[in-house]
C-alpha positions as CSV (number, residue, x, y, z in Angstrom):
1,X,0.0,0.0,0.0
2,X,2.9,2.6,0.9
3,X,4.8,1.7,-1.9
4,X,1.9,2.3,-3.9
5,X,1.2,5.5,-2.9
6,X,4.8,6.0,-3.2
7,X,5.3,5.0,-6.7
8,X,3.1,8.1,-8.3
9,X,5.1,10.7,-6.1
10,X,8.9,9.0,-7.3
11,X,7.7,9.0,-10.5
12,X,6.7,13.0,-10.7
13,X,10.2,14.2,-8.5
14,X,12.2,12.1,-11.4
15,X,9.8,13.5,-14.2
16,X,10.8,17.0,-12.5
17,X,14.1,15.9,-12.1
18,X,14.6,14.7,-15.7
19,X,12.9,18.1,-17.1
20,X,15.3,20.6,-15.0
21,X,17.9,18.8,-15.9
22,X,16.6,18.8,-19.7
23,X,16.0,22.5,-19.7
24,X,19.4,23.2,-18.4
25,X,21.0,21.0,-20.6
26,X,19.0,23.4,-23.1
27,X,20.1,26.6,-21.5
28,X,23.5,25.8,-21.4
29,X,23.6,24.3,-25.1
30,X,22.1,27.7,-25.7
31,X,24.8,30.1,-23.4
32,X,27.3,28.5,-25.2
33,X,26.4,28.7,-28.9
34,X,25.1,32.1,-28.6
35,X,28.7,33.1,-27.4
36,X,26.7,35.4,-24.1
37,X,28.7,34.9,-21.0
38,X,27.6,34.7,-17.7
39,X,28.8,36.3,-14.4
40,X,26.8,35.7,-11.0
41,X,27.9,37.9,-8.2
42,X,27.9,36.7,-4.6
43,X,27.3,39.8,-2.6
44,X,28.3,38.8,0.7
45,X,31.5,36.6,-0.6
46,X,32.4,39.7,-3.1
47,X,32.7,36.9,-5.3
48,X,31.7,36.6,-9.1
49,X,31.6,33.1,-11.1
50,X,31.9,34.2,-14.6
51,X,31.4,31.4,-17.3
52,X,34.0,30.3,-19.6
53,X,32.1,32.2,-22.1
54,X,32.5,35.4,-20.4
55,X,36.3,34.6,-19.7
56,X,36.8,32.9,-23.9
57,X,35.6,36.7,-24.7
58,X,38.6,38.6,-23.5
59,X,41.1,35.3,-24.9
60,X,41.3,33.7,-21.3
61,X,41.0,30.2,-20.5
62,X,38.6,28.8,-17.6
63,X,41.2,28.4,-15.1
64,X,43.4,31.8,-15.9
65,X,40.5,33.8,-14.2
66,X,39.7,33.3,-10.4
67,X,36.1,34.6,-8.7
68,X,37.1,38.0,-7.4
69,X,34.6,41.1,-8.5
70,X,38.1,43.0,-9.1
71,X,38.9,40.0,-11.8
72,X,36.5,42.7,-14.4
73,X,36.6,45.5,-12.6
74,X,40.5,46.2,-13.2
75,X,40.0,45.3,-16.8
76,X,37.4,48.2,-17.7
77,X,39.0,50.9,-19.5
78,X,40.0,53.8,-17.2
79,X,37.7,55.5,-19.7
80,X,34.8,53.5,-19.1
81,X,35.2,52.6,-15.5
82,X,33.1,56.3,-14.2
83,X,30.2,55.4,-16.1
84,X,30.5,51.4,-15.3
85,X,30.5,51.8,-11.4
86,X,28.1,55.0,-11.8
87,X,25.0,52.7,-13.8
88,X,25.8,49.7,-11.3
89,X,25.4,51.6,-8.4
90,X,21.9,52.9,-9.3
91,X,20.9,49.3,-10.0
92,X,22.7,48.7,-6.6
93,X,20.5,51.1,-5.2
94,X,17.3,50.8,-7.1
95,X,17.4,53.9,-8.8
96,X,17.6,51.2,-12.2
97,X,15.6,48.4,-12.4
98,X,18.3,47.0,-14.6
99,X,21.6,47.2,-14.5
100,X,23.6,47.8,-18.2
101,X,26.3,49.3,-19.1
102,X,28.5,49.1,-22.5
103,X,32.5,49.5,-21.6
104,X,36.1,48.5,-23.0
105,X,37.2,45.3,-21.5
106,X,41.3,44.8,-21.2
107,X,41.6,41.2,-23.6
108,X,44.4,38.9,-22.9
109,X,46.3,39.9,-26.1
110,X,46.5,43.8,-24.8
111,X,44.0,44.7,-26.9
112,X,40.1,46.1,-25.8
113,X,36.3,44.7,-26.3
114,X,33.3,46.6,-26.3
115,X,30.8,44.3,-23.9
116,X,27.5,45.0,-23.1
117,X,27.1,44.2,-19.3
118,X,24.1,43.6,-18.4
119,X,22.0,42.7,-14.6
120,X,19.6,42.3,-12.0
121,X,19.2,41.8,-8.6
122,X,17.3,37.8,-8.0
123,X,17.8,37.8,-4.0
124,X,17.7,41.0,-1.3
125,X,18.3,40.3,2.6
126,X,15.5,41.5,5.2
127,X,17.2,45.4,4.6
128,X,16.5,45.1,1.1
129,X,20.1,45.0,0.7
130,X,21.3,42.6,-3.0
131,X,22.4,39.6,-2.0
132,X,22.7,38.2,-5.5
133,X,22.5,39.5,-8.8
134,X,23.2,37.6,-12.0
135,X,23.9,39.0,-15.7
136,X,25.3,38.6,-18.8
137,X,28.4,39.9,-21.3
138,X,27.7,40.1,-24.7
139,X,30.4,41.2,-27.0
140,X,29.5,44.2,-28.9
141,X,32.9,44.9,-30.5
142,X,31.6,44.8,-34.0
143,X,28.5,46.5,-33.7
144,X,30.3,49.6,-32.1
145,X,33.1,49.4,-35.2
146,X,30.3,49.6,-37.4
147,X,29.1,52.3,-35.7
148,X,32.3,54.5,-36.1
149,X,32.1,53.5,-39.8
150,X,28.7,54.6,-39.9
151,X,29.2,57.8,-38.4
152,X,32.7,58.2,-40.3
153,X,30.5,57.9,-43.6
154,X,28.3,60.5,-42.4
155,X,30.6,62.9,-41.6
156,X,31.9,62.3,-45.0
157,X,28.2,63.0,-46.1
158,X,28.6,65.7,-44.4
159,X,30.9,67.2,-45.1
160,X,30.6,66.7,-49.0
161,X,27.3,68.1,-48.8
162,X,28.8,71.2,-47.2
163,X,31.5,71.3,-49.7
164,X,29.1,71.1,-52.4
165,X,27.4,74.2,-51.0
166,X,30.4,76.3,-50.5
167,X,31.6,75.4,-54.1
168,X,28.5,76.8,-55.7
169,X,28.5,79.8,-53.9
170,X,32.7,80.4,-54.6
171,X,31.6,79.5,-58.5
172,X,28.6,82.3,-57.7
173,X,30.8,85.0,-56.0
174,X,34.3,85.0,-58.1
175,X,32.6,84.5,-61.7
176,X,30.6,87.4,-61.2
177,X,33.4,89.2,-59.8
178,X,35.5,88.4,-63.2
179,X,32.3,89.3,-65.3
180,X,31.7,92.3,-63.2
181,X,35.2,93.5,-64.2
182,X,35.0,92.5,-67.4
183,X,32.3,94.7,-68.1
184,X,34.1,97.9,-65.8
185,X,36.9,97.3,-67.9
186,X,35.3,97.0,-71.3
187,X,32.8,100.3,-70.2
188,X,36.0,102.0,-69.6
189,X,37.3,100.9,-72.8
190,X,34.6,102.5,-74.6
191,X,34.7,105.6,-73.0
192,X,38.3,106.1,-73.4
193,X,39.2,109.2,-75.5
194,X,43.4,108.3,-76.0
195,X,45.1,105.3,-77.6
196,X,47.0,104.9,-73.9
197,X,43.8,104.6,-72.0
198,X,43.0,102.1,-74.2
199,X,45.7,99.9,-73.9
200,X,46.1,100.2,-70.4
201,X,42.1,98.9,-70.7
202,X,43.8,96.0,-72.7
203,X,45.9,95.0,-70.4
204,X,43.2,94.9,-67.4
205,X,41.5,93.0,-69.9
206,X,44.3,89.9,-70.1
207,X,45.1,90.6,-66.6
208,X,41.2,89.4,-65.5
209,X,41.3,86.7,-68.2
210,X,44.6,85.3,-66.7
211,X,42.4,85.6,-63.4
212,X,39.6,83.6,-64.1
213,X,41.8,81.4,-66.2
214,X,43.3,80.7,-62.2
215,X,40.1,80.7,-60.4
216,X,38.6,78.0,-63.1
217,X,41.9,75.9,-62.4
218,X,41.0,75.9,-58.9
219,X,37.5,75.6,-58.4
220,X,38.2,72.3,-61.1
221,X,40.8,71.2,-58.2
222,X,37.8,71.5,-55.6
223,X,35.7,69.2,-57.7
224,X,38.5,67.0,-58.1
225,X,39.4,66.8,-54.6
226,X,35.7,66.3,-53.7
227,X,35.1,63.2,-55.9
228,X,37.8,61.6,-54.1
229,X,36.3,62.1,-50.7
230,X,39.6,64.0,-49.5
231,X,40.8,67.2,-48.5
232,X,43.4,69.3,-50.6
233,X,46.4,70.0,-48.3
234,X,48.5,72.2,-50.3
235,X,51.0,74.3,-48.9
236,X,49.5,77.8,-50.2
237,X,51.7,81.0,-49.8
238,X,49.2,83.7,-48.3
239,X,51.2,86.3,-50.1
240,X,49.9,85.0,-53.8
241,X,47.0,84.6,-52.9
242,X,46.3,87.9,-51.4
243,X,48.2,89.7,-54.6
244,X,45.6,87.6,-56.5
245,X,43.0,88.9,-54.6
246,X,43.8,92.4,-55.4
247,X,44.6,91.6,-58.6
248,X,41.0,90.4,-59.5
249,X,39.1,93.5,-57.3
250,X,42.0,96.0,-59.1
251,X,38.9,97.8,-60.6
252,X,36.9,98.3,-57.5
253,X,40.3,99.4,-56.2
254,X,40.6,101.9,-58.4
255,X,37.5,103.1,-58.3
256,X,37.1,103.4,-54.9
257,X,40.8,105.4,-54.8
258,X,41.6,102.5,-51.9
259,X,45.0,102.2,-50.4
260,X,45.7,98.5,-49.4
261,X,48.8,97.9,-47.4
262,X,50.0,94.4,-46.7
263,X,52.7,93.5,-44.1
264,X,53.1,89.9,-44.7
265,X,55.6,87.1,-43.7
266,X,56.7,86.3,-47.7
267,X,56.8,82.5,-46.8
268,X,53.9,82.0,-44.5
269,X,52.1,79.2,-46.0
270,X,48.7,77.8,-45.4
271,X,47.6,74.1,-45.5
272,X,44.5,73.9,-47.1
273,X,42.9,74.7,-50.4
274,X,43.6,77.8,-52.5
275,X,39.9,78.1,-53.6
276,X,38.6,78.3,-50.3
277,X,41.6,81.1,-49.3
278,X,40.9,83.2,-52.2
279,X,37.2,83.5,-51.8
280,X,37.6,84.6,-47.8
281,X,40.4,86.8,-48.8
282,X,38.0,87.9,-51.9
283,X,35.0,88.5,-49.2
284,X,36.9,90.1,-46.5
285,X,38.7,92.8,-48.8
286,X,36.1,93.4,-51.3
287,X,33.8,94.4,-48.2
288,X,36.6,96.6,-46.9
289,X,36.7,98.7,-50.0
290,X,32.7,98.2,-50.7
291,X,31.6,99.8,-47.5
292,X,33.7,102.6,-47.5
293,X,32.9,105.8,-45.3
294,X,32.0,108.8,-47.8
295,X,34.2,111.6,-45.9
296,X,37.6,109.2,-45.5
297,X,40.0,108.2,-47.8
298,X,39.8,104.4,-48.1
299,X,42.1,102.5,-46.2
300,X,42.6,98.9,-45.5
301,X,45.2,96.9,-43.8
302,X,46.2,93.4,-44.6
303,X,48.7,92.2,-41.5
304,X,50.0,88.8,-39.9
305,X,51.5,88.0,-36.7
306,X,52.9,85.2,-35.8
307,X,51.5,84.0,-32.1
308,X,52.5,81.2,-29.7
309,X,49.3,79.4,-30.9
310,X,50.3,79.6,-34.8
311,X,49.2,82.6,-36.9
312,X,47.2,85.4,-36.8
313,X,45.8,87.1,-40.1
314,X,44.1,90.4,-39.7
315,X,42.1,92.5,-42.4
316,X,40.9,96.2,-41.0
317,X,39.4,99.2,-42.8
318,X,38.4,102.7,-41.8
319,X,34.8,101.9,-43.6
320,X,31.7,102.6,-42.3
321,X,31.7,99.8,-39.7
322,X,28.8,97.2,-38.4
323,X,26.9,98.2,-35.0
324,X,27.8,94.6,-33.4
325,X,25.5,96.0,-30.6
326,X,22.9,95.1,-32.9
327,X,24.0,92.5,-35.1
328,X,26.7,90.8,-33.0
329,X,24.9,87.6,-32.8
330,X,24.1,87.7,-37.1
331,X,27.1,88.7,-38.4
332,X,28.2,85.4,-39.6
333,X,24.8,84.2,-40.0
334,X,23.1,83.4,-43.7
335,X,21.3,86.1,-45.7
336,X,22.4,89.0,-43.3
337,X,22.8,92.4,-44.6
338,X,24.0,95.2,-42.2
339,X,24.1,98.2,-44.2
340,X,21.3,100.0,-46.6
341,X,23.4,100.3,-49.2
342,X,24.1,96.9,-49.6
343,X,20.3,95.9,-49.7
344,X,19.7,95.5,-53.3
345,X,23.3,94.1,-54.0
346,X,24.0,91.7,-51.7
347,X,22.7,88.0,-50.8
348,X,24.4,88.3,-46.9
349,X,26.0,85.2,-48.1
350,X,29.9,86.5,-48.0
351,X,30.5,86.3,-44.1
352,X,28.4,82.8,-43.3
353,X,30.4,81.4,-46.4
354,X,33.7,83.1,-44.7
355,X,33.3,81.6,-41.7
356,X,32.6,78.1,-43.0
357,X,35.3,78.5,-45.1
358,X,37.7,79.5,-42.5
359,X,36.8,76.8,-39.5
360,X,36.9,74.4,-43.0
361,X,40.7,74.9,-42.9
362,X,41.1,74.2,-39.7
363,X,40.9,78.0,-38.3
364,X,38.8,80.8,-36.5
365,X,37.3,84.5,-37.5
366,X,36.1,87.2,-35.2
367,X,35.3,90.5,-36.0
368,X,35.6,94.0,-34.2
369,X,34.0,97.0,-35.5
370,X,32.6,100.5,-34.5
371,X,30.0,102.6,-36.8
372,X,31.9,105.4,-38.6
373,X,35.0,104.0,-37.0
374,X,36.1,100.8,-39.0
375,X,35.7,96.6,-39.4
376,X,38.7,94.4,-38.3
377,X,38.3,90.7,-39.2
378,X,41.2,88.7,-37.5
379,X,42.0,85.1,-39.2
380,X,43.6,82.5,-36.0
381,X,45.1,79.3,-38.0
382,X,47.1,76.8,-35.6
383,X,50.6,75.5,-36.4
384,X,50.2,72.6,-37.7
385,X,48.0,75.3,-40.3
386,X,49.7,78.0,-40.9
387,X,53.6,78.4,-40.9
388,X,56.6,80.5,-41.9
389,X,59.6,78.8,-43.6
390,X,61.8,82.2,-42.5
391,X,61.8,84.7,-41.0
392,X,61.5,87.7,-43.7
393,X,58.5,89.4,-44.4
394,X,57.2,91.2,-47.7
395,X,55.3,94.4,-47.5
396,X,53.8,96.3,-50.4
397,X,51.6,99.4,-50.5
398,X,48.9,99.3,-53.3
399,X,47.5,102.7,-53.8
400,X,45.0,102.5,-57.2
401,X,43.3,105.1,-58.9
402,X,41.7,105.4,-62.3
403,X,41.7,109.0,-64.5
404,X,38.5,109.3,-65.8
């Protein structure tokens, strides 16, 4: 009779038996294949049995890591290790339901993993205090590479599409400059009344075409360049390219009766591209002799000083000058216009281009003017930027005026 009433009971403890044993012969077939490890922390020991998953992950065998918390915790990447403690001690304290955290682990061969570490407290004390918590590691290493591709490709997006926008507006600003002094020129031409006014006419004429002959050269470098997802790192000598500058806005020079003086290191040098130097130098000086003030003799001053930090470029006029009381904030933003004169004329383009230009070569721009006083526009490039291969310095006074 007992053993009959026995039998039924034996029977279901074995059939439970036989079915824990069953699913963790499936849990563990399934730990293992699916590469997760598996830590389980001991609170009141301070120890930690991690799997020989966990431990395969960082190129360890079973027995070449012991039960100690510290056996992780002085792996994590002195990067990582702030954020790792911080997220487990708000699980710790309940603050998280679930623990996680994504850190550098220290790898056998020297080199790191990305893991995702993830937990949960299973037992408390009568304090509420963990007793036990058990988690998992998952190696994460290529999903976070492809993730710095990812965002590498977007920055190369990026910056391409930015590229793309500065190009059409340097196409946009020095064409029409060359067109606008082609037709100066050839206005001039006509109204000439001497064979000498006329040749000097000519030779404005071949001196613009040799110009935008250059500025075609270069803006098919940019595209160039661009195609090829790269950046053009030239060594550019400032000094050509600001004699090219005046070279190309000779007419508005003349017109204006400016005086431009340069003091110039003769070989500082630029890394960079010479498209994107000639259209800031283009937009900086043109504006100085644009916005003149209409009882002083135009002046602007082209200067660079060398600094501890690398190079400092600075561009100042005796124009009219921008109430940055008012406009501080908008000066380098898009479609801004400052002045009335400039309302019908201007697409408040040249400065937000400038600036993009400028922090696109690796530099800074700030501006400081006064109404009725001036504009100074100082150019910061860093060493590894801008630098002088001696020490001598070039300085040339360009005073133009046209008899008309």
């Amino acid at each position: 009779m007992i053993k009959r009433i026995f039998s039924p009971i034996r029977r279901l403890f074995e059939h439970r038996t036989n079915s824990n044993n069953s699913n963790s012969l499936k849990w563990q077939f399934a730990v293992e294949n699916s590469k997760i490890g598996v830590w389980d922390w001991d609170a009141k020991m301070n120890e930690v049995f991690y799997s020989v998953e966990s431990k395969n992950i960082l190129g360890y065998n079973d027995h070449e890591i012991g039960n100690h918390a510290d056996e992780w915790n002085k792996r994590v990447h002195p990067e990582d290790k702030a954020a790792y403690n911080s997220d487990f001690q708000r699980h710790i304290t309940g603050e998280l339901e679930l623990y996680k955290n994504e850190h550098r682990v220290l790898c056998k061969d020297g080199s790191y993993r990305w893991i995702l570490d993830s937990g949960k407290i299973v037992s408390k004390d009568k304090n509420g205090k963990p007793l036990r918590i058990i988690g998992t590691h998952i190696d994460i290493t290529s999903r976070k590479r492809n993730e710095v591709l990812l965002n590498e490709n977007f920055n190369i997006i990026t910056s391409q599409n930015k590229r793309l926008y500065n190009f059409t507006h340097i196409v946009s600003h020095n064409l029409r400059t060359h067109i606008g002094n082609f037709k100066n020129v050839l206005e001039f031409h006509e109204s000439s009344t001497t064979q000498q006014e006329k040749d000097e006419m000519f030779n404005y004429l071949k001196t613009i075409s040799s110009a935008l002959t250059t500025t075609i050269t270069n803006l098919n470098d940019v595209i160039s360049v661009n195609s090829e997802y790269n950046d053009l790192n030239n060594n550019i000598g400032i000094n050509g390219v600001v004699r090219e500058t005046l070279g190309n806005l000779s007419i508005e020079i003349a017109t204006k009766r400016a005086t431009i003086n340069t003091d110039l290191p003769s070989n500082l040098y630029l890394k960079g591209n010479s498209s994107y130097l000639e259209s800031i130098f283009h937009n900086l000086i043109s504006n100085a002799v644009k916005y003149v003030h209409p009882q002083k003799t135009p002046i602007v001053n082209i200067k660079g000083v060398q600094t501890e930090e690398g190079f400092e470029i600075s561009i100042s006029d005796n124009g009219i000058g921008i109430d940055l009381e008012k406009y501080k904030e908008q000066v380098f933003g898009m479609y801004n216009t400052f002045h009335e004169s400039s309302r019908d004329d201007s697409e408040g383009i040249g400065l937000y281009l400038t600036k993009i230009q400028v922090e696109d070569l690796g530099g800074k721009i700030t501006i400081d003017s006064k109404l009725n006083e001036g504009t100074t526009f100082k150019l910061f490039f860093p060493k590894e930027k801008a630098f002088l291969l001696n020490k001598k310095k070039e300085s040339f006074n360009t005073s133009s005026t046209l008899n008309q």
